[in-house]
C-alpha positions as CSV (number, residue, x, y, z in Angstrom):
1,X,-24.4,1.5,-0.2
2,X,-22.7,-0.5,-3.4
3,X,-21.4,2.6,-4.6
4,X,-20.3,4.9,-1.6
5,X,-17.9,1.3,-0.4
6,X,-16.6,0.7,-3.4
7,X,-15.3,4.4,-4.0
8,X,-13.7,4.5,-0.3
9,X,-11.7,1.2,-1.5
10,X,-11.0,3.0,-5.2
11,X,-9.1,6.0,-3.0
12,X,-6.1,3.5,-1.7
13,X,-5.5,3.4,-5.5
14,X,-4.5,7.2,-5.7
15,X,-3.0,7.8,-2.3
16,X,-0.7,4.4,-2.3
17,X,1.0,5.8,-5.7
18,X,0.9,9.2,-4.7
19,X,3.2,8.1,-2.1
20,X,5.9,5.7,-4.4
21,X,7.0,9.2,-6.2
22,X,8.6,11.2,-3.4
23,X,11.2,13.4,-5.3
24,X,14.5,14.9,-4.5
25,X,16.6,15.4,-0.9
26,X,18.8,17.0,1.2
27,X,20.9,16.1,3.8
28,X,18.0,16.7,7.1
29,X,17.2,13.6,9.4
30,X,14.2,12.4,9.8
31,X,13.2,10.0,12.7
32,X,11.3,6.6,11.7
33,X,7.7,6.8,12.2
34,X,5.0,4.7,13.3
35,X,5.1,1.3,12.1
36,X,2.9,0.5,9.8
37,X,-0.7,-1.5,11.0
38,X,-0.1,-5.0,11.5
39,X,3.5,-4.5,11.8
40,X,5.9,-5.1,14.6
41,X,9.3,-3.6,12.7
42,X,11.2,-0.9,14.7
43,X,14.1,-0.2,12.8
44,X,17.0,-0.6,15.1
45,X,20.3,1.7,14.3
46,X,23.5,-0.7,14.4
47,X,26.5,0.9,16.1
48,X,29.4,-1.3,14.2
49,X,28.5,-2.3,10.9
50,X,30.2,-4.9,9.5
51,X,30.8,-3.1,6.3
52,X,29.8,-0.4,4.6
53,X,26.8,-1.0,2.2
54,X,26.9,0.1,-1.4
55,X,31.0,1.1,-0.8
56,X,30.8,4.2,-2.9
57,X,27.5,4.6,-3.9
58,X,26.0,8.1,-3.2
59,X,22.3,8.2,-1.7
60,X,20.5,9.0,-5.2
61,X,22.2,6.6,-7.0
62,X,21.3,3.6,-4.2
63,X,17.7,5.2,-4.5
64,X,18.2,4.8,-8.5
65,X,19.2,0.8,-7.6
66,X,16.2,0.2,-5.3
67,X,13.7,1.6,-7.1
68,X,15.1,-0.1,-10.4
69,X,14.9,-3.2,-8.5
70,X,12.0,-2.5,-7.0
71,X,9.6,-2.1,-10.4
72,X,11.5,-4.8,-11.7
73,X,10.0,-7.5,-9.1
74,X,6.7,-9.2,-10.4
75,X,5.1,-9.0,-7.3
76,X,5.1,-7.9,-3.8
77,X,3.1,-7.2,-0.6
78,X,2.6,-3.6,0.4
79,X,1.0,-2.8,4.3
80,X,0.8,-0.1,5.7
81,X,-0.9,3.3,6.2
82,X,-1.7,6.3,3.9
83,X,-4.1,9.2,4.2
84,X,-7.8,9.1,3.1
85,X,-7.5,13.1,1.4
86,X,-10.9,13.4,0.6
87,X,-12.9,11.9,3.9
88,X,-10.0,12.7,6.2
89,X,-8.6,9.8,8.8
90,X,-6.2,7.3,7.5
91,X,-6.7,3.9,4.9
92,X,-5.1,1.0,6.1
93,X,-3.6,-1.6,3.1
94,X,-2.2,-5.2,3.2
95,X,-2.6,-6.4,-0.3
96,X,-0.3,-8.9,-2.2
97,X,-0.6,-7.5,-6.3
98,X,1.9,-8.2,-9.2
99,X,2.1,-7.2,-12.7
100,X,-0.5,-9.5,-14.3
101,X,-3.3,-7.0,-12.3
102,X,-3.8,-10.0,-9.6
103,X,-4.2,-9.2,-6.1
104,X,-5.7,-10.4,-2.4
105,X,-5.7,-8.6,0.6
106,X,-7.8,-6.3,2.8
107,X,-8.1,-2.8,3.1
108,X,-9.8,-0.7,6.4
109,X,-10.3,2.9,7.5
110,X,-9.7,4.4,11.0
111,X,-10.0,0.9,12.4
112,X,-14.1,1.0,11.0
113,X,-14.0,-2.3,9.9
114,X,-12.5,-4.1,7.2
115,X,-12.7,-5.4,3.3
116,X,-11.5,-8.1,1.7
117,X,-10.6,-7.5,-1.7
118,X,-9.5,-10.2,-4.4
119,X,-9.0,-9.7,-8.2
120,X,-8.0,-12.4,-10.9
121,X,-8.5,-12.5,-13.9
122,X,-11.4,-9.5,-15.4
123,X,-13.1,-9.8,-11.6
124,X,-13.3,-8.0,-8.7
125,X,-14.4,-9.9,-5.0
126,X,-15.4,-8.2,-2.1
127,X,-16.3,-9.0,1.5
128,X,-17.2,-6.3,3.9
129,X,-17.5,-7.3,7.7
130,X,-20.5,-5.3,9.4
131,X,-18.6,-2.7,11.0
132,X,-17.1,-1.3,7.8
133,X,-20.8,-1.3,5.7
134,X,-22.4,0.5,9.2
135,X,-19.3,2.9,8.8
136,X,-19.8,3.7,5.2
137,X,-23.9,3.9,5.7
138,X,-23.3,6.9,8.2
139,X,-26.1,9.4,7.6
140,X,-28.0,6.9,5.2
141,X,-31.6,6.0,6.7
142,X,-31.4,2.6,9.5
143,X,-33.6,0.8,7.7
144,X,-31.3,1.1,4.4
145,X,-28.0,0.3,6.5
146,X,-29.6,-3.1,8.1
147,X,-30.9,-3.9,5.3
148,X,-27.5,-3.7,3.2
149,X,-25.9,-5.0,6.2
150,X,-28.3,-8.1,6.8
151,X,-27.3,-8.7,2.3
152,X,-23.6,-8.4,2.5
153,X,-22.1,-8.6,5.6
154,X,-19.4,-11.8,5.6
155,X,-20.5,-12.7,2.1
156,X,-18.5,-12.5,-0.9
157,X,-19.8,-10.3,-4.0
158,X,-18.0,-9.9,-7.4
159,X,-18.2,-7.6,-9.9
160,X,-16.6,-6.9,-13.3
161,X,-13.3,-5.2,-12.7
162,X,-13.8,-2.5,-16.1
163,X,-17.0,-1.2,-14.3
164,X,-17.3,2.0,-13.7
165,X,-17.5,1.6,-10.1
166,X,-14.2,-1.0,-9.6
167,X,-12.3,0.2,-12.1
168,X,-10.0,2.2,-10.4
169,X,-10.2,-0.6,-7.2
170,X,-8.7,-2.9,-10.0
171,X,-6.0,-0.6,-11.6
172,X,-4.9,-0.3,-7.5
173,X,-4.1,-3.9,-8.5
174,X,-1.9,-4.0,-11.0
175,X,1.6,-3.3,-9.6
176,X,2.7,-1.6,-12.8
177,X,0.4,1.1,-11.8
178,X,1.3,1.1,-8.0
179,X,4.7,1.9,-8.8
180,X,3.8,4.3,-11.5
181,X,6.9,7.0,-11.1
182,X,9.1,5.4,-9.2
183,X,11.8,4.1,-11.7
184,X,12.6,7.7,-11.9
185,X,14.2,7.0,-8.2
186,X,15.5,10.0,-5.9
187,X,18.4,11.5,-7.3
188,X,19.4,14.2,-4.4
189,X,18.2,11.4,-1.4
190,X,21.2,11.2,0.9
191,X,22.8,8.3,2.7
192,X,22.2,7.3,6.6
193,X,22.8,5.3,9.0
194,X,22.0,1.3,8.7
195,X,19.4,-0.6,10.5
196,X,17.1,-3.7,10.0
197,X,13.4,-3.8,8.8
198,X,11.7,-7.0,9.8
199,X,15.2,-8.7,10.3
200,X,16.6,-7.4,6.6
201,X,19.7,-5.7,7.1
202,X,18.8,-2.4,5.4
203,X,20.1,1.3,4.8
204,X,18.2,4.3,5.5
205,X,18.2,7.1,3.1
206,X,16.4,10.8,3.5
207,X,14.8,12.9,0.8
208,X,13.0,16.3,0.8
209,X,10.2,18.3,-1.2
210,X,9.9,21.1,-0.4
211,X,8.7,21.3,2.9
212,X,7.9,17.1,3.2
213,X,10.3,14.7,4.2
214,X,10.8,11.6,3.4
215,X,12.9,8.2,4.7
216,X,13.4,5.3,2.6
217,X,15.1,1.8,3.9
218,X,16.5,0.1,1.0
219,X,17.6,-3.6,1.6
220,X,21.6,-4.0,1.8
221,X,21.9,-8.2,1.3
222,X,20.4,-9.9,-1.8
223,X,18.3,-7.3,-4.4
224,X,18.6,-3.6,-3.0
225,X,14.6,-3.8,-2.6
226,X,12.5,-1.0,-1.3
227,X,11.6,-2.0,2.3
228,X,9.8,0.6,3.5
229,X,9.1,4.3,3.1
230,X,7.8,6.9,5.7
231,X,6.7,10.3,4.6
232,X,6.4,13.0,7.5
233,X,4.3,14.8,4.9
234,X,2.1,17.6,6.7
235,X,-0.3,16.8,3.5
236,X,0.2,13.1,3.0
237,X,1.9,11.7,6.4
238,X,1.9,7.7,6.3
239,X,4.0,4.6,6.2
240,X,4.7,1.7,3.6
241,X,6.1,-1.3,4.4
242,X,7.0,-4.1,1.3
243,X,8.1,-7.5,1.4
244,X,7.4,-11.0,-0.5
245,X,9.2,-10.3,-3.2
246,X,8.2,-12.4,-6.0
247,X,5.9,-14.7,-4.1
248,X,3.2,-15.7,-6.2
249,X,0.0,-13.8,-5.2
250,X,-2.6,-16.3,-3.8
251,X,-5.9,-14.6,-5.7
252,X,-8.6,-17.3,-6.2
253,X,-12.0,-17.3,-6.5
254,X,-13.8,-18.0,-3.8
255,X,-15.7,-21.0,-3.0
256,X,-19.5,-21.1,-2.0
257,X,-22.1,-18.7,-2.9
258,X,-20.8,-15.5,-4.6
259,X,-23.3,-12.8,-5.1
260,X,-23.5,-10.8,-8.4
261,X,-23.3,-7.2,-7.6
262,X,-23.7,-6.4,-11.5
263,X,-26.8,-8.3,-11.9
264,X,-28.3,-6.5,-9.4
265,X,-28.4,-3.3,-11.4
């Protein structure tokens, strides 16, 4: 049970940074998705700008700005949806990292309960709610699957965050690593219309790969952040949404009783 939850958590780590690297563009438009869980942005299209953002600024060299700024931030919130590519159905993410590999936040799959996942310092917490552990016991034998979930359910466990089975749960922490890529930018990503993403003003840019499209909203007032990307990806369809830019990441220990998944062998 310890091993088959943690390795559905590890696999937000791969497909979130899968999806920072979408590369080059063309001039096709692509509609704004579904927003992402949690989420109550539509992005609205504004008839009458005031102005024109980035006055002479092609599409790839705004997407070289944002992204610049983006990796440049220490520390963000990400939310949103991407694809589970190995079980199928879809991971949802609201975590808070930065660059010192802290984090907090909570991670779910096809609505079949939830985590809670925390990271400071060489530590990993976890909380799984009963839904999720039932979810990732599926098949396993019922007295196994009570018995994990009469241990674990609503109670927080740690583990060591260089063990073999969190490792790669704690490298989807560090927001170095999150972002691996994407200070390379999208050089061919072409200019669109403007809009707002949770009240930012913010202008939408398209890129292509081959056959996957891609729409990027890149923040027009203050730092050109990254806002949001959508990827109508056959493959790797989903939606990220990022905000709190520089707000320090509230990852503490938690109080009470705190089981020791290592000592348990």
């Amino acid at each position: 049970m310890r091993r088959t939850a943690l390795a559905a958590l590890a696999l937000a780590a791969v497909t979130a940074a899968g999806l920072t690297g979408c590369a080059g563009g063309d001039q096709a438009n692509t509609g704004s998705s579904a927003d992402p869980a949690g989420q109550s942005s539509t992005p609205k299209t504004s008839q009458k700008p005031k102005e024109e953002p980035f006055p002479g600024l092609t599409g790839g060299e705004i997407a070289e700005k944002a992204f610049a700024a983006t990796t440049a931030a220490p520390s963000l919130r990400m939310t949103g949806s991407v694809p589970d590519e190995e079980g199928g159905g879809t991971i949802q993410v609201d975590m808070a990292l930065d660059k010192r590999g802290e984090c907090a936040g909570t991670l779910g799959m096809d609505g079949q309960g939830e985590a809670e996942l925390i990271k400071t310092g060489d530590t990993v917490y976890l909380r799984y709610d009963e839904k999720f552990l039932r979810a990732q016991g599926e098949g396993e034998p019922k007295g196994e699957v009570d018995a994990a979930v009469a241990m674990l359910a609503g109670k927080w466990m740690k583990t060591s965050a260089t063990g073999p089975d969190a490792e790669d749960l704690a490298g989807f922490c560090d927001l170095d690593a999150v972002l691996g890529g994407a200070e390379k930018g999208d050089a061919d990503a072409a200019r669109g219309a403007t809009t707002t993403i949770d009240g930012t003003p913010a202008i939408t840019l398209t890129a292509r790969d081959g056959q996957d499209r891609f729409t990027l909203y890149v923040a027009t007032e203050g730092e050109p952040y990254l806002l949001r990307l959508d990827s109508t990806s056959a493959t790797d369809p989903g939606t990220l949404s990022f905000s709190d830019y520089g707000t320090p990441v509230a990852a503490k220990k938690p109080t009470g009783d705190v089981l020791d998944l290592d000592s348990l062998g």
